[in-house]
mmCIF file as gemmi writes it, N, C-alpha and C atoms, coordinates in Angstrom:
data_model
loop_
_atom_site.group_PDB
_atom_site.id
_atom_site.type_symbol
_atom_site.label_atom_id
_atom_site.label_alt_id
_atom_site.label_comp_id
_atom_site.label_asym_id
_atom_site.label_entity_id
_atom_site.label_seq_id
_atom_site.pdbx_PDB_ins_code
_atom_site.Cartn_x
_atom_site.Cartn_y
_atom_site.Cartn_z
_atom_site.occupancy
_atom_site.B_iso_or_equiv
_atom_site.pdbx_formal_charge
_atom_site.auth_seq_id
_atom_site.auth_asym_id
_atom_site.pdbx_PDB_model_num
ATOM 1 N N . UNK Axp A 1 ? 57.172 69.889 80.506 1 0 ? 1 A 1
ATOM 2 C CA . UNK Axp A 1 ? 58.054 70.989 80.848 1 0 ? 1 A 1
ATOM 3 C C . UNK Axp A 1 ? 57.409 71.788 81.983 1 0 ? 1 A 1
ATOM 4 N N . UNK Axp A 2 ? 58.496 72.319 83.151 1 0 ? 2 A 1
ATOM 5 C CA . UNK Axp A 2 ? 57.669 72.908 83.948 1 0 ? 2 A 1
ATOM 6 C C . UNK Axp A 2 ? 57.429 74.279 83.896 1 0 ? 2 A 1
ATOM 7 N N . UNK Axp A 3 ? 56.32 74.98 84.529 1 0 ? 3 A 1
ATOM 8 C CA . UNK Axp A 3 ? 56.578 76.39 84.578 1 0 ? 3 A 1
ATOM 9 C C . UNK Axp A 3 ? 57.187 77.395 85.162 1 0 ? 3 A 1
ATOM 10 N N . UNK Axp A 4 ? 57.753 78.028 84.365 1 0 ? 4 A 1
ATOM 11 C CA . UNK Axp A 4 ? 58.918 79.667 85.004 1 0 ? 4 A 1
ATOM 12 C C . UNK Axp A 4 ? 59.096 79.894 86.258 1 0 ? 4 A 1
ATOM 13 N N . UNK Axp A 5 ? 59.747 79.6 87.267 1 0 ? 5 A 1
ATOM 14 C CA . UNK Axp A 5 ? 59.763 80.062 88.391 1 0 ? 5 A 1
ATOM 15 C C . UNK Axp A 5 ? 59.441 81.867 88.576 1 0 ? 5 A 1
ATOM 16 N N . UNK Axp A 6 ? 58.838 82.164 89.415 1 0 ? 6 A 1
ATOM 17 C CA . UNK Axp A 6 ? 58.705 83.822 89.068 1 0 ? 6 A 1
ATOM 18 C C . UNK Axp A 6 ? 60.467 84.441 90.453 1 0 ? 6 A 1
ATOM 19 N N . UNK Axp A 7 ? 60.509 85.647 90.077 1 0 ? 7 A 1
ATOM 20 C CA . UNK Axp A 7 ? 61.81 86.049 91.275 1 0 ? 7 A 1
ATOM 21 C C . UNK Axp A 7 ? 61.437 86.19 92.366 1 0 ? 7 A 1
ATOM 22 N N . UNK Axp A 8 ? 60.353 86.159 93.182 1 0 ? 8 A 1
ATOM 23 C CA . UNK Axp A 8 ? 59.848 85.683 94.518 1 0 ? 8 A 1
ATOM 24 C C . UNK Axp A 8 ? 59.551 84.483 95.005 1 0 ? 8 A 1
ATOM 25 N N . UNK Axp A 9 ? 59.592 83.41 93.716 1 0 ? 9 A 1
ATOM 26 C CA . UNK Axp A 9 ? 59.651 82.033 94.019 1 0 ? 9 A 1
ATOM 27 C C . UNK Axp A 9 ? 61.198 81.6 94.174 1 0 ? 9 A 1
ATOM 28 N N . UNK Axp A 10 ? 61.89 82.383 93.203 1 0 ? 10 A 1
ATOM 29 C CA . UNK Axp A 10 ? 63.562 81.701 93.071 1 0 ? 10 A 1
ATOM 30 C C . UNK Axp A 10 ? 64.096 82.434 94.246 1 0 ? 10 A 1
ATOM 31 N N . UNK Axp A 11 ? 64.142 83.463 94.958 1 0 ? 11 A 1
ATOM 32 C CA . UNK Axp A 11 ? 64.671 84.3 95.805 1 0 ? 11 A 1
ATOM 33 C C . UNK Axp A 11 ? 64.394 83.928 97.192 1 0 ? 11 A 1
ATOM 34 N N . UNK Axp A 12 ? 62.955 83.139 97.362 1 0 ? 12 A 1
ATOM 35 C CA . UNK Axp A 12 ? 62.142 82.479 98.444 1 0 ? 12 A 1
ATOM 36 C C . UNK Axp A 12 ? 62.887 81.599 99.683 1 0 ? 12 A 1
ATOM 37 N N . UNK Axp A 13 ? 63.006 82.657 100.971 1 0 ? 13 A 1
ATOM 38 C CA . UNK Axp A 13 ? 63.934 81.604 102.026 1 0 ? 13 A 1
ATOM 39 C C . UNK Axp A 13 ? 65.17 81.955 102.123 1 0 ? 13 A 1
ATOM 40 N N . UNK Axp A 14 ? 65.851 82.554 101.226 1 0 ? 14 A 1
ATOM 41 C CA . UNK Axp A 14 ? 67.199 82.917 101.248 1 0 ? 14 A 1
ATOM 42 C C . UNK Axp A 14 ? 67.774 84.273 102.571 1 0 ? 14 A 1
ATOM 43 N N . UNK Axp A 15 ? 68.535 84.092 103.178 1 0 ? 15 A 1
ATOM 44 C CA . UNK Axp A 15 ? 69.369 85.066 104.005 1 0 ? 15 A 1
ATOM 45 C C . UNK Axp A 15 ? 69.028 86.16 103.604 1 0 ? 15 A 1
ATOM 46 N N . UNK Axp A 16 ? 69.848 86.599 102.739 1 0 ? 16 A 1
ATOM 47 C CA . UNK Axp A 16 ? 69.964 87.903 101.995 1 0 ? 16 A 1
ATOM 48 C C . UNK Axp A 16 ? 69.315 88.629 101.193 1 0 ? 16 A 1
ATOM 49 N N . UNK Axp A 17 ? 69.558 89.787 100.742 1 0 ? 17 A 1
ATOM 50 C CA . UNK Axp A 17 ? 68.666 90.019 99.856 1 0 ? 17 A 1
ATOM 51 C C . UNK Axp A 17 ? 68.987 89.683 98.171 1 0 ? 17 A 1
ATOM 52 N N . UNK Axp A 18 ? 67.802 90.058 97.971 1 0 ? 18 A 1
ATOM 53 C CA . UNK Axp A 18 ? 67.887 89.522 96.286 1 0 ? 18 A 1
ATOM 54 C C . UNK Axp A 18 ? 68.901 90.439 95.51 1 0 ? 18 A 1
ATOM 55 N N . UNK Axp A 19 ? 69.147 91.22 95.95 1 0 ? 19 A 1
ATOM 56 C CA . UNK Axp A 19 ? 69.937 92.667 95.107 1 0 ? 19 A 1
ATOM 57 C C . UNK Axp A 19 ? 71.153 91.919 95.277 1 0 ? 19 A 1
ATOM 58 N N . UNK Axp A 20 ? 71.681 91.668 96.755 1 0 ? 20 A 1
ATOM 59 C CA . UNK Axp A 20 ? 72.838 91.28 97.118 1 0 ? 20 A 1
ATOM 60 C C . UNK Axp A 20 ? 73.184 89.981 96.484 1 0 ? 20 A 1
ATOM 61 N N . UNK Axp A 21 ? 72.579 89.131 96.086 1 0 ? 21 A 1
ATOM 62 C CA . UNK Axp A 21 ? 72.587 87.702 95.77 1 0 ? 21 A 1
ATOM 63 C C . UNK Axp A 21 ? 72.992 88.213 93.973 1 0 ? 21 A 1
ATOM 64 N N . UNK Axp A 22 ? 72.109 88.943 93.508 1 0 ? 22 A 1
ATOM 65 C CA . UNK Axp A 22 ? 72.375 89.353 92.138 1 0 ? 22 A 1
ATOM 66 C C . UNK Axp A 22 ? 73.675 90.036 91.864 1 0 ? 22 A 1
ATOM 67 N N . UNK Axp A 23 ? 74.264 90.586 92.346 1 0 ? 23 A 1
ATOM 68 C CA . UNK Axp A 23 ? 75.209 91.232 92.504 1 0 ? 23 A 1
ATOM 69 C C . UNK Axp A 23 ? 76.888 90.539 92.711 1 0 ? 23 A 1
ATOM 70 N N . UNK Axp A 24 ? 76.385 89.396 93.803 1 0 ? 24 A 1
ATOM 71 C CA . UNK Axp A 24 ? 77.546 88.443 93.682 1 0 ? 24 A 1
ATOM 72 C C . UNK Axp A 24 ? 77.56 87.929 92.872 1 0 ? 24 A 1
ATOM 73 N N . UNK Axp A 25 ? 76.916 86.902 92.317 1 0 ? 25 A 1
ATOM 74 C CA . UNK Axp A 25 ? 76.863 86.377 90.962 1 0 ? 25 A 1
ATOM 75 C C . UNK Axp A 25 ? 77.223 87.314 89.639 1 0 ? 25 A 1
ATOM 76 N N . UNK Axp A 26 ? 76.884 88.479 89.484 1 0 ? 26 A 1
ATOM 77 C CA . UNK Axp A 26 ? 77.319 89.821 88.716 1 0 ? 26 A 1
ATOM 78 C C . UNK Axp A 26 ? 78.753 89.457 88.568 1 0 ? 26 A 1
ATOM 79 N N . UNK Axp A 27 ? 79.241 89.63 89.814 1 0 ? 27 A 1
ATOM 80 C CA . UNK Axp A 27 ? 80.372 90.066 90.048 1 0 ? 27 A 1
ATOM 81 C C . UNK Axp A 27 ? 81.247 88.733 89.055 1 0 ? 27 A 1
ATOM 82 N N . UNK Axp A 28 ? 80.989 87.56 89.758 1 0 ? 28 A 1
ATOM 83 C CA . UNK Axp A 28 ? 81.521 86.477 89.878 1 0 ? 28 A 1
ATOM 84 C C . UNK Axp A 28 ? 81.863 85.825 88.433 1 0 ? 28 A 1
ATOM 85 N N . UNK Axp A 29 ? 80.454 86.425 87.63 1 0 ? 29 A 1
ATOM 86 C CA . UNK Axp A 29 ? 80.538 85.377 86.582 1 0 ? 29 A 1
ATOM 87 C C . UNK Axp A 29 ? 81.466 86.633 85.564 1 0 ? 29 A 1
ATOM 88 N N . UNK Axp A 30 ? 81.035 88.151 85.838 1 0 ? 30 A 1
ATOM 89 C CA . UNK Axp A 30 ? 81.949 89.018 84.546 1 0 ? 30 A 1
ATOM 90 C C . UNK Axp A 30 ? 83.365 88.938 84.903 1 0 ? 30 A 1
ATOM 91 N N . UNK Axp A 31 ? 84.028 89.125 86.218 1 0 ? 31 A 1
ATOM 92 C CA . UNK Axp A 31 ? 85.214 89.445 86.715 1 0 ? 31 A 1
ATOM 93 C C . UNK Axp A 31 ? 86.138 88.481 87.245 1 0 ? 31 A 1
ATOM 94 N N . UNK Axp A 32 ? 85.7 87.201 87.062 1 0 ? 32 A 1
ATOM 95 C CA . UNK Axp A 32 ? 86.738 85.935 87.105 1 0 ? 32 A 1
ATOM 96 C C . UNK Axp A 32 ? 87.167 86.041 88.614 1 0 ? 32 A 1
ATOM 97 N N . UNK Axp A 33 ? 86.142 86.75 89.702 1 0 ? 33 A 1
ATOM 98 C CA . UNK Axp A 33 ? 86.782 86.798 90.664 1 0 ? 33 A 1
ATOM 99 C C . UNK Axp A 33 ? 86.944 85.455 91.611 1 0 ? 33 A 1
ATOM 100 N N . UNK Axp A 34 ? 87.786 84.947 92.775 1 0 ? 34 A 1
ATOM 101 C CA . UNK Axp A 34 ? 87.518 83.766 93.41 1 0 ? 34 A 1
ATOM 102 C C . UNK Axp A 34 ? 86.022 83.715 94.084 1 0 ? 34 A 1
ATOM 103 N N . UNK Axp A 35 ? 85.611 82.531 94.739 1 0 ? 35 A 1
ATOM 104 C CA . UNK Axp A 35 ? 84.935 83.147 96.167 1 0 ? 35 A 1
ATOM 105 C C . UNK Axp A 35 ? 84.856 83.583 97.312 1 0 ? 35 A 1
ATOM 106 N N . UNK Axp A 36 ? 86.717 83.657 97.699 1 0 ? 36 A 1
ATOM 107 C CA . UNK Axp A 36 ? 87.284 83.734 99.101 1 0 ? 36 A 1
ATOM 108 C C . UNK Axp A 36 ? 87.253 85.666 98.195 1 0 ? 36 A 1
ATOM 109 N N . UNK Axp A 37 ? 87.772 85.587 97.209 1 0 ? 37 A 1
ATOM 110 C CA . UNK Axp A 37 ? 87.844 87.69 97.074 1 0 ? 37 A 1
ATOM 111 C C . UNK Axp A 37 ? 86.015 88.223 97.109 1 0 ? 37 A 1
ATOM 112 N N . UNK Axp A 38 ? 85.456 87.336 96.774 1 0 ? 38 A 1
ATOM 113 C CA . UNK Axp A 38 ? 83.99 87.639 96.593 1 0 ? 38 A 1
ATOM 114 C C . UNK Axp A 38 ? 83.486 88.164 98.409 1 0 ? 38 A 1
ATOM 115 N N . UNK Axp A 39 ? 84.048 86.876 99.28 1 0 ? 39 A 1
ATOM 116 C CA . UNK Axp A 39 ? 83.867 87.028 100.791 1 0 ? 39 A 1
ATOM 117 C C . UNK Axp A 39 ? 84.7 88.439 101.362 1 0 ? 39 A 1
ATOM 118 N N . UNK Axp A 40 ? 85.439 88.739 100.736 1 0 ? 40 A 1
ATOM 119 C CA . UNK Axp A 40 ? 86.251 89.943 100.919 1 0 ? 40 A 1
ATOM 120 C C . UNK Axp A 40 ? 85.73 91.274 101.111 1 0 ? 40 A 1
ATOM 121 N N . UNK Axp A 41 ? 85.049 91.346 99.283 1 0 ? 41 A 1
ATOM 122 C CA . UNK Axp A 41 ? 84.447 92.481 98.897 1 0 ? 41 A 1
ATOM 123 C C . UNK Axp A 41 ? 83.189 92.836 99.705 1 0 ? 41 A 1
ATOM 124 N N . UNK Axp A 42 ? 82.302 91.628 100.165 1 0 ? 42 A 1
ATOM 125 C CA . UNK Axp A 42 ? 81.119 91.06 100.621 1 0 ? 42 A 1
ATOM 126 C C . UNK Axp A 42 ? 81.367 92.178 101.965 1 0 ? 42 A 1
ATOM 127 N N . UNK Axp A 43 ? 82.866 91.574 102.649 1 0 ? 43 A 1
ATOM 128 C CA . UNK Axp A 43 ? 82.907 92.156 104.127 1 0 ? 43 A 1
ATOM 129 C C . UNK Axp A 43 ? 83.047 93.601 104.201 1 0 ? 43 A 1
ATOM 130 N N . UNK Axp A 44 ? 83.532 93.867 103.217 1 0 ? 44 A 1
ATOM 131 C CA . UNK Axp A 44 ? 84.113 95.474 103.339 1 0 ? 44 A 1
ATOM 132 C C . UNK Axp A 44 ? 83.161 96.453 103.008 1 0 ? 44 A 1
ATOM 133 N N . UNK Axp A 45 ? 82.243 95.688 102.526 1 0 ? 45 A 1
ATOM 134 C CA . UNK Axp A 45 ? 80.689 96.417 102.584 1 0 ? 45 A 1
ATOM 135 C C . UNK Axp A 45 ? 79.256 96.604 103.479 1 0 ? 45 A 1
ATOM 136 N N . UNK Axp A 46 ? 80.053 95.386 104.742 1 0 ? 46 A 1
ATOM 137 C CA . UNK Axp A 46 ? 79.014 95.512 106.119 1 0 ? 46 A 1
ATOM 138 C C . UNK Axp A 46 ? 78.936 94.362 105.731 1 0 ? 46 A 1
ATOM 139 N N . UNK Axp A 47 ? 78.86 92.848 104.834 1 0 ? 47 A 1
ATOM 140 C CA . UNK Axp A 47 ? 78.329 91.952 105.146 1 0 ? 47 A 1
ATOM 141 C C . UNK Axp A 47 ? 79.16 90.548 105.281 1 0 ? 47 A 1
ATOM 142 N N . UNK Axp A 48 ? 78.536 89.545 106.198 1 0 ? 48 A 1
ATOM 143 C CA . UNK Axp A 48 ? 79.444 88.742 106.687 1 0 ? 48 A 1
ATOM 144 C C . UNK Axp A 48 ? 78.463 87.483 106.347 1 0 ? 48 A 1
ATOM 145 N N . UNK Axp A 49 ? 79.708 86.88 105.348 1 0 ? 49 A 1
ATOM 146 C CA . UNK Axp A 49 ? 78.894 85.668 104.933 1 0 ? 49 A 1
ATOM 147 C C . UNK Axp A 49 ? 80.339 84.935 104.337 1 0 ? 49 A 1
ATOM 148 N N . UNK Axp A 50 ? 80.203 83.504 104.787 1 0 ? 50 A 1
ATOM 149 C CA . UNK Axp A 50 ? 81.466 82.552 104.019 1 0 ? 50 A 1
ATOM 150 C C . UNK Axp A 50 ? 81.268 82.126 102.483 1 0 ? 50 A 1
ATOM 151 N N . UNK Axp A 51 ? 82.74 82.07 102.001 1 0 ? 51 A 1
ATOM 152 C CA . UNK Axp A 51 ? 82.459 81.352 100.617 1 0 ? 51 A 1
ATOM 153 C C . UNK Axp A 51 ? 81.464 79.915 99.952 1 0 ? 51 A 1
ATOM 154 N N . UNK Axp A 52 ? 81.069 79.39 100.954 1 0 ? 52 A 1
ATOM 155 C CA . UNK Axp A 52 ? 80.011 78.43 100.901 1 0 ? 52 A 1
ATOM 156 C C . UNK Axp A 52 ? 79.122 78.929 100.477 1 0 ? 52 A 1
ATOM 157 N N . UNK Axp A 53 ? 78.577 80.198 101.003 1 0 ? 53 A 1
ATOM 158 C CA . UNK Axp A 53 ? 77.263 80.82 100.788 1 0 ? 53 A 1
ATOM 159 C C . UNK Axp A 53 ? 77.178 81.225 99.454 1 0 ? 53 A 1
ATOM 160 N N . UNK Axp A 54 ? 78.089 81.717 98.647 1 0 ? 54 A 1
ATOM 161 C CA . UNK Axp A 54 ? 78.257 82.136 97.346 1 0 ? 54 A 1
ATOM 162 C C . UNK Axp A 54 ? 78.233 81.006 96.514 1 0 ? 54 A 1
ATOM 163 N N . UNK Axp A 55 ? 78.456 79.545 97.262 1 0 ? 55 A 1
ATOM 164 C CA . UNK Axp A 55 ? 78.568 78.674 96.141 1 0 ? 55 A 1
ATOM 165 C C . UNK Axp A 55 ? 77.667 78.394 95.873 1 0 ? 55 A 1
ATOM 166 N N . UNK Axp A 56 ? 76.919 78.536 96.893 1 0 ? 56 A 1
ATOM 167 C CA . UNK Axp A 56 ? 75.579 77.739 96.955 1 0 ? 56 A 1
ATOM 168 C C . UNK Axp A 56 ? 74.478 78.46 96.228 1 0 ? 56 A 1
């Protein structure tokens, strides 16, 4: 079995920030939202990123 990734190993390389990354996923998994409304909310808050990015 391997060991725990720590949140500077899992967060490591990514665009964005970790808050922001936590937050979509927040969003995504309580509020049944799409990922094209996720890209929505994303924009209307200063940030510009496609629904790919959320899938991923």
């Amino acid at each position: 079995m391997s060991k725990p990734k720590s949140l500077d190993e899992l967060f490591a390389g990514r665009h964005f920030d970790r808050e922001v990354i936590i937050l979509c996923v927040r969003w995504f998994l309580r509020y049944k939202f799409s990922l094209r409304d996720m890209v929505q909310m994303m924009t209307e808050r200063g940030l510009s990123l496609a629904h790919a990015t959320i899938l991923r």
